[in-house]
Phi, psi and omega in degrees: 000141189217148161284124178224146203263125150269114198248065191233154171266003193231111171291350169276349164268340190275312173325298186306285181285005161298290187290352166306270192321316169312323192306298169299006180091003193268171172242140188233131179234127226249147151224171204248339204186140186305344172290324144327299167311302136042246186294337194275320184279349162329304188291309199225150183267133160220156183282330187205138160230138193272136118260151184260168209243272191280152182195166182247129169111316183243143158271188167289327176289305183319310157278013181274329200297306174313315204278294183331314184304312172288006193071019184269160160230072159263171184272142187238134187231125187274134166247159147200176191238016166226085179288157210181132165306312191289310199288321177258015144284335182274023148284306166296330183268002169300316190141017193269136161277022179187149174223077163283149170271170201246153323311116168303099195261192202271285164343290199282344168267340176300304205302329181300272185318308175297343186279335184298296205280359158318292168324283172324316224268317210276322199285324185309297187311314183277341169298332168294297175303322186279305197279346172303332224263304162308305142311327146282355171265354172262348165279329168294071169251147171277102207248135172175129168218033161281158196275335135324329196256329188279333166256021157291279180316311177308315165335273174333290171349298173315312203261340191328274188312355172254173211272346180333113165296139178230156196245133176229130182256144182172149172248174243257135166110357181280341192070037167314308229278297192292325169329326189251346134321314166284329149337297191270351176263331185238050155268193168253044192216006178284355162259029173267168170288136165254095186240158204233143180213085188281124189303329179263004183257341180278147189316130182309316233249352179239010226255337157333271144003272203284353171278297205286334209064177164212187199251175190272139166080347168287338145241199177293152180084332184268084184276356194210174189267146169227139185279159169268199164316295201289303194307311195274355180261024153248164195077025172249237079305137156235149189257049157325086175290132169049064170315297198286019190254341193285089188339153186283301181320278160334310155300327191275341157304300180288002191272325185297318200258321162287266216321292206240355157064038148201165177215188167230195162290170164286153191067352180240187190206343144283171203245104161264109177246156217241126159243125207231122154269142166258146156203160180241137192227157212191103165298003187225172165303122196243348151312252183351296171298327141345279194283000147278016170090007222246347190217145180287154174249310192293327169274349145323307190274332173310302194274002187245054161270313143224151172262081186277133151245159190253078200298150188296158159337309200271350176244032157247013188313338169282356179250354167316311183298293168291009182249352178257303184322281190285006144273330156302331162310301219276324196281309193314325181302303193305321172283346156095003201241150134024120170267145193256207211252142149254118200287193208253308152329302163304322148336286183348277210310323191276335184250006141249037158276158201253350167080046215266035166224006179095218174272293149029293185271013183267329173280336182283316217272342169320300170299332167260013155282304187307319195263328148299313210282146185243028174234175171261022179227136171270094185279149195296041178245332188295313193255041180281326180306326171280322208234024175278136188045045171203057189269113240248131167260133192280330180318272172301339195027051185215178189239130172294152188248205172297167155296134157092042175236149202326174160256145181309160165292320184290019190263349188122324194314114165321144177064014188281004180261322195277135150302339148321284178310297190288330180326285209286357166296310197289320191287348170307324184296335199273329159301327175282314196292348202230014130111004197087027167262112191246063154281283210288285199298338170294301172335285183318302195279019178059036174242180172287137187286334152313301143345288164306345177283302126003298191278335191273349151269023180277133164306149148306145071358135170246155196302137148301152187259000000 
């Protein structure tokens, strides 16, 4: 059942499409003229209004205009009893959603009127859908009121709305991936797509592909055409996650496509062009990779028009406390039970730990304290399983680790200063501790095993003397 509006100057038409309309279950209420109409949805909300296109003093296209001027969006369906190509394109294109000629029968108004409130029904729904959207875009929240995350955030602010690429610096579990989401949620590109594509989890031999798409038959495998990344990222945003992890070859590809914002597929030969904002994230230094030949310089100047970092945990400790809060929230919602109390000790406790996997293990360690823990307060005994013996020292600013873990730069080791040096020390350890398994030793040093591949065919450098 719908509220429905009649809008005519002939009571003998007001007469018709009443009891047309009562028929169908709606309820319909008549007026003589648009000033009226007016005043009448002023009053009361209807879902659809029937109007005749001449009237005196206002037509019916004049009230689609009016209602529209005022904010109303209801829908309109046009009569008129002089029919004409020219009145029902400028009907529709006033903004009317039907256009009949008169005589109007019972028949040709169900099918109007159901196709109209289809509509409304249709709108209702994507309005709906548009505040879920939002609303899951308001659960990716960025929580933070330290003086490092507030200027971050200013940053974003700054660059969002513009088409600018941007490069997020960062190590890994910092949150680059929301980061680069809040870019795209707070442009003019946020009803656009947002695709994310991480550089270090795809297959060496697909990662073309997945940028690029192909065509049927460009490879084994390949049955049907498929689109890529860039493709399926327009009028959006795309995320290239962990960039410097992306084969060289490929890169001078992808320098091609930021430059001129078109490609073609793999297999194929035609020129698609794209309009794509990029941004990129990265856990290494990419200055460094450069100069070790592993990055393009040129895709580099590309990807470095502005340049955000994403600070580690430990150098945010004022944000631990709302950032414990809103996981405590966030979990307890999802487990259904109670959120229990967090002292004022526990904060503490939490915020002298150093955090070497980030906000990322700060959430985990939350969450796995709430389902140990039995009581109605989480007391620093709730994370003694995450955090014993791994007690963040501000001195050193590091967590001691297990036997047989890098040794501090203060142990003596010759060469504990080169970055290099401690690189390839940590991953021997890590490979000695997992038995040489490098699934399990990638874990540990919190890179990709793709990453460890990568790094265990770099030549040694040789030590200084």
């Amino acid at each position: 059942m719908a509220m429905i509006l009649c809008v005519d100057d002939e009571p003998a038409i007001q007469a018709v499409v009443g009891r047309a309309l009562q028929r169908l279950g709606h309820i319909c209420r008549a007026v003589a003229s648009a000033s009226e109409a007016l005043r009448a949805v002023a009053e009361s909300p209807f879902d659809l209004i029937v109007a005749d296109y001449q009237m005196p003093e206002q037509t019916g296209l004049d009230l689609v205009r009016l209602l529209a001027a005022q904010g109303y969006r209801i829908p309109v369906i046009l009569m008129t009893g002089y029919s004409s190509v020219e009145h029902a394109v400028a009907s529709i294109k006033g903004g009317a959603v039907d256009y009949l000629t008169k005589p109007v029968t019972p028949e040709m108004l169900e099918i109007a009127v159901t196709q109209a409130l289809e509509f409304v029904r249709l709108r209702r729904e994507n309005e709906r859908f548009r505040r879920e959207l939002l609303r899951v875009r308001s659960s990716r929240a960025l929580i933070g009121i330290s003086q490092p995350w507030r200027q971050l955030m200013e940053i974003v602010d700054s660059v969002a709305p513009t088409r600018a690429t941007v490069l997020v610096e960062g190590e890994s579990g910092t949150g680059k991936e929301l980061i680069a989401r809040a870019l795209h949620d707070r442009s003019g590109r946020a009803d656009g797509p947002f695709v994310s594509l991480n550089c270090a989890a795809l297959p060496e031999g697909l990662v073309e592909s997945a940028l690029f798409g192909h065509e049927k038959g460009a490879f084994t495998g390949a049955t049907v055409r498929t689109a890529g990344a860039f493709e399926r990222a327009h009028g959006g945003t795309l995320l290239l996650d962990e960039i410097s992890e992306m084969r060289l070859d490929l890169q001078a590809k992808l320098l091609r496509v930021i430059q001129e914002q078109e490609f073609e597929r793999v297999g194929g030969g035609r020129t698609i062009k794209v309009d794509v904002r990029l941004v990129a994230t990265t856990n290494r230094d990419l200055r460094r990779e450069v100069a070790a030949g592993r990055f393009r310089q040129d895709l580099f100047y590309r990807l470095d028009v502005v340049r955000v970092r994403s600070p580690a945990l430990r150098d945010r400790p004022d944000d631990i406390p709302p950032l414990t809060q809103y996981f405590l929230k966030r979990a307890t919602e999802h487990l259904g039970i109670e959120p229990p109390i967090l002292p004022p000790e526990t904060l503490a406790h939490l915020q002298g730990y150093h955090w070497p996997g980030n906000v990322r293990e700060l959430s985990n360690a939350v969450e796995r304290a709430i389902i140990l823990s039995r009581g109605r307060e989480l007391l620093p005994a709730s994370f003694s399983s995450h955090l014993e013996d791994r007690t963040y020292d501000p001195v050193r600013r590091q967590v001691p680790g297990p036997p047989g873990a890098m040794p501090a730069p203060d142990e003596g080791v010759e060469g504990s200063f080169d970055l290099d040096s401690l690189e390839r020390r940590a991953i021997a350890r890590a490979l000695e501790a997992t038995g040489g398994h490098r699934s399990k030793a990638a874990r540990l040093l919190g890179i990709s095993e793709r990453t460890l591949r990568n790094k265990l065919k770099l030549p040694v450098p040789p030590r200084a003397s």
